[in-house]
C-alpha positions, 0 to 999 in steps of 0.5 A, spaced: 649 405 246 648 398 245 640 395 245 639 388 246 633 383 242 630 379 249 627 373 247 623 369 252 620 363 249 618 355 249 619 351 243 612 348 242 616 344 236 623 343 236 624 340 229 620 345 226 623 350 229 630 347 228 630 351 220 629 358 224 634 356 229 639 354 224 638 361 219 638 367 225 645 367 226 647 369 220 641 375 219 643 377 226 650 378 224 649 381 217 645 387 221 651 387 226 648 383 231 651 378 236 649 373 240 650 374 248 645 368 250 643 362 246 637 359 251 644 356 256 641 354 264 635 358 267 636 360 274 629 363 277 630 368 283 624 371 283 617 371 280 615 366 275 613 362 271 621 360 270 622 362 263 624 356 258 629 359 253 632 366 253 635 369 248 639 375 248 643 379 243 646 386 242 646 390 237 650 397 236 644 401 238 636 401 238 636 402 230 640 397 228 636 393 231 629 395 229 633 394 222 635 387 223 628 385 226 625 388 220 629 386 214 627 381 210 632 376 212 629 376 219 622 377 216 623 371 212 624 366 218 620 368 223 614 365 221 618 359 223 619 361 230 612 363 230 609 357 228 614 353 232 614 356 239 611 361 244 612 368 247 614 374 248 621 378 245 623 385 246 627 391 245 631 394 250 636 400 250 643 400 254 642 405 257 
């Protein structure tokens, strides 16, 4: 069953985090990932903050994900995006 890598982040630096940008794609589809949401327009219904940017991928299941997000390709960039950008990200099961 498919589990999706939920990002919701604001880029603090974009020259900065453009390397990281540049790079994930290839990680996540090395672990057979595959994007469905790369920071497009946000329309905020409900709640708030409105988010800045959200980031959607899907993968076969919870494992692959954990797997790629643990791997040392993503590992090796995602300092970048740490330095670069502010929020929170989550795995979440297609159930």
């Amino acid at each position: 069953m498919p589990a999706y890598f939920v990002a919701e982040i604001e880029v603090t630096d974009p020259d900065g985090y453009a390397p990281y940008a540049a790079a994930a794609g290839a990680s996540v589809a090395q672990y057979g990932g595959k994007s469905i949401v790369r920071g497009g327009k946000v329309q905020l219904v409900e709640g708030g903050p409105e988010p800045k940017r959200v980031v959607i991928t899907e993968f076969p299941d919870i494992e692959a994900a954990r797997r790629w997000y643990d791997s040392p390709e993503y590992q090796a960039i995602l300092p970048i995006r740490l330095a670069n950008s502010r929020g929170r990200v989550f795995i979440v099961d297609g159930a």
